[in-house]
Structure formats: C-alpha cells, structure tokens
N, C-alpha and C positions, 0 to 999 in steps of 0.2 A: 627905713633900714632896720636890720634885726642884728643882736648881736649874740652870740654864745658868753655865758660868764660860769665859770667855776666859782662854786659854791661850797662850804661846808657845812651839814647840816647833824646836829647833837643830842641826840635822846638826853631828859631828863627825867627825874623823878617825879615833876610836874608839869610837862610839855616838853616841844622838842624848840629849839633855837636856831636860827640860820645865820650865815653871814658869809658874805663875797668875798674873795681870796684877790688879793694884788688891786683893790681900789683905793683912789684915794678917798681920806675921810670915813666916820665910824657909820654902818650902815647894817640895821640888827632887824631880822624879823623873829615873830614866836607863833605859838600856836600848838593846840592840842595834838594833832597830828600831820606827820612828818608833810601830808598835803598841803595843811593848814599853814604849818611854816615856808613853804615853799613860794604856795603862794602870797603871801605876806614879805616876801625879800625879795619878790617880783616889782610887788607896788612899791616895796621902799626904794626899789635900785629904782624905776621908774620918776619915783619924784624927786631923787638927788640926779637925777637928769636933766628931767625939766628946771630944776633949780639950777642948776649951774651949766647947764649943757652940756652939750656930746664929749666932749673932753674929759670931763670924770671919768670917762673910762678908758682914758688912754695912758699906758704906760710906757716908763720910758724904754723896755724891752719887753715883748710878749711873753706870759704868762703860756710857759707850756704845759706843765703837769700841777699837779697836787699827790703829796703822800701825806696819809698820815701813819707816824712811826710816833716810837716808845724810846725813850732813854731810861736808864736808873743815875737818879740821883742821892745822895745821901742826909737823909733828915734826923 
C-alpha cells in the first residue's frame, strides 16, 4: 500500500531540510538539493514506519492542505 504525505521542504544557505506535516513524532530529512532532501524524508518517513507501523501515519482527522503564510510580529 502506497500513501500520499504532504511535505515541507526549506531552502538554506547550506542545504535544503524536509519534513512531514501532521505526523506523529520528529521526522527530518536534509540534503544538498531540494532531490536530495526529498529523498532522504522518504527513507526517514519509511523507517518510522517500519519502526512503529502503519499507524504513524494516521491522524486523528485527515490532513487536507498546507499553507505557508507570514505574520508580523513585534521584536
């Protein structure tokens, strides 16, 4: 069985960083390019699967979107 998982994936100024939106538990991949990361939160979501089974990735209400938006705060 195959699942879709939304992702967010963050340019840096030394690589780019992934990570899975609405899992439980912390699950980080990195890598020089956006591929690189990509693939690398494949294998990580993959082995916090096998580690704990199919249920990691079940929420207790589906995950429909992802934004990413901007606030101002005062510093």
């Amino acid at each position: 069985m195959a699942k879709n998982i939304k992702i967010i994936v963050e340019e840096h100024s030394d690589g780019f960083v992934a990570y899975p939106v609405g899992l439980r538990g912390v699950i980080v991949g990195q890598g020089n390019t956006r591929d690189e990361a990509v693939a690398d939160i494949t294998s990580a979501v993959m082995f916090h699967v096998e580690t704990f089974g199919a249920s990691a990735l079940e929420m207790e209400e589906p995950l429909l979107d992802v934004f990413v938006m901007e606030t101002r705060v005062a510093v």
